[in-house]
N, C-alpha and C positions, 0 to 999 in steps of 0.2 A: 521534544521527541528526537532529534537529533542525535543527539550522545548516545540513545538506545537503539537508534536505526541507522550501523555505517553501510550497510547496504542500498541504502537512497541518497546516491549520490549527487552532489553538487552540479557536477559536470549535467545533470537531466532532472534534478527535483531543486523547487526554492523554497528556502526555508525562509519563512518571516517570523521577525521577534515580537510583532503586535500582528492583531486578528485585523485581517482587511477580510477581499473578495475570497468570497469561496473558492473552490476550483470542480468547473463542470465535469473536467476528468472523473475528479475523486467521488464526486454524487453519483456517475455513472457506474463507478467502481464497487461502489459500497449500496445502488440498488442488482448488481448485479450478484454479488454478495450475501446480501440479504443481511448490513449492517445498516445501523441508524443513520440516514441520508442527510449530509449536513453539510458536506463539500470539505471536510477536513480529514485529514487520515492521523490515525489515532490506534490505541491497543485493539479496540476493538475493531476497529477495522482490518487492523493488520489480520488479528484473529480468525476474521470471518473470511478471507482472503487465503491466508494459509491453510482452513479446514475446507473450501470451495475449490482450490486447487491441490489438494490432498497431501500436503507440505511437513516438516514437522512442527507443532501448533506452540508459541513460544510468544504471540505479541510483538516479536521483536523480528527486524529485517535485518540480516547477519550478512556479514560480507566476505567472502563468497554465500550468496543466497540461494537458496533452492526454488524459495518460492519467486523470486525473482526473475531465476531459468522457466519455474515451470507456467509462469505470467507472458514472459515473452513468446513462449510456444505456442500457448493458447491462443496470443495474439498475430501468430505467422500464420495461424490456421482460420481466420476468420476472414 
């Protein structure tokens, strides 16, 4: 997923090339969501992430991101 999301940067997301631990983040993410909870981020999660913060819906995290600005906002407000 990588190549299709340069908006998840290195410098703040780790990409691994084989399935280890989950990440509790992303199951929080994705029950918040209302994507399949599984600890991985993925189209569909992107999906349900962009349509939950009302983004344009593309599967894909683009760099400059909207849904990235409108993620972080949500999260200054909590």
């Amino acid at each position: 997923w990588k190549d299709e999301n340069p908006g998840l940067l290195a410098s703040t997301f780790e990409w691994q090339d084989v399935m280890g631990d989950a990440s509790m983040l992303i199951a929080r993410i994705q029950e918040l969501v209302g994507a399949e909870v599984d600890g991985w981020i993925g189209r569909d999660t992107i999906t349900k992430m962009q349509k939950y913060f009302n983004t344009p819906v593309d599967g894909c995290v683009s760099n400059p991101s909207t849904l990235v600005k409108a993620f972080q906002k949500w999260l200054n407000e909590q």
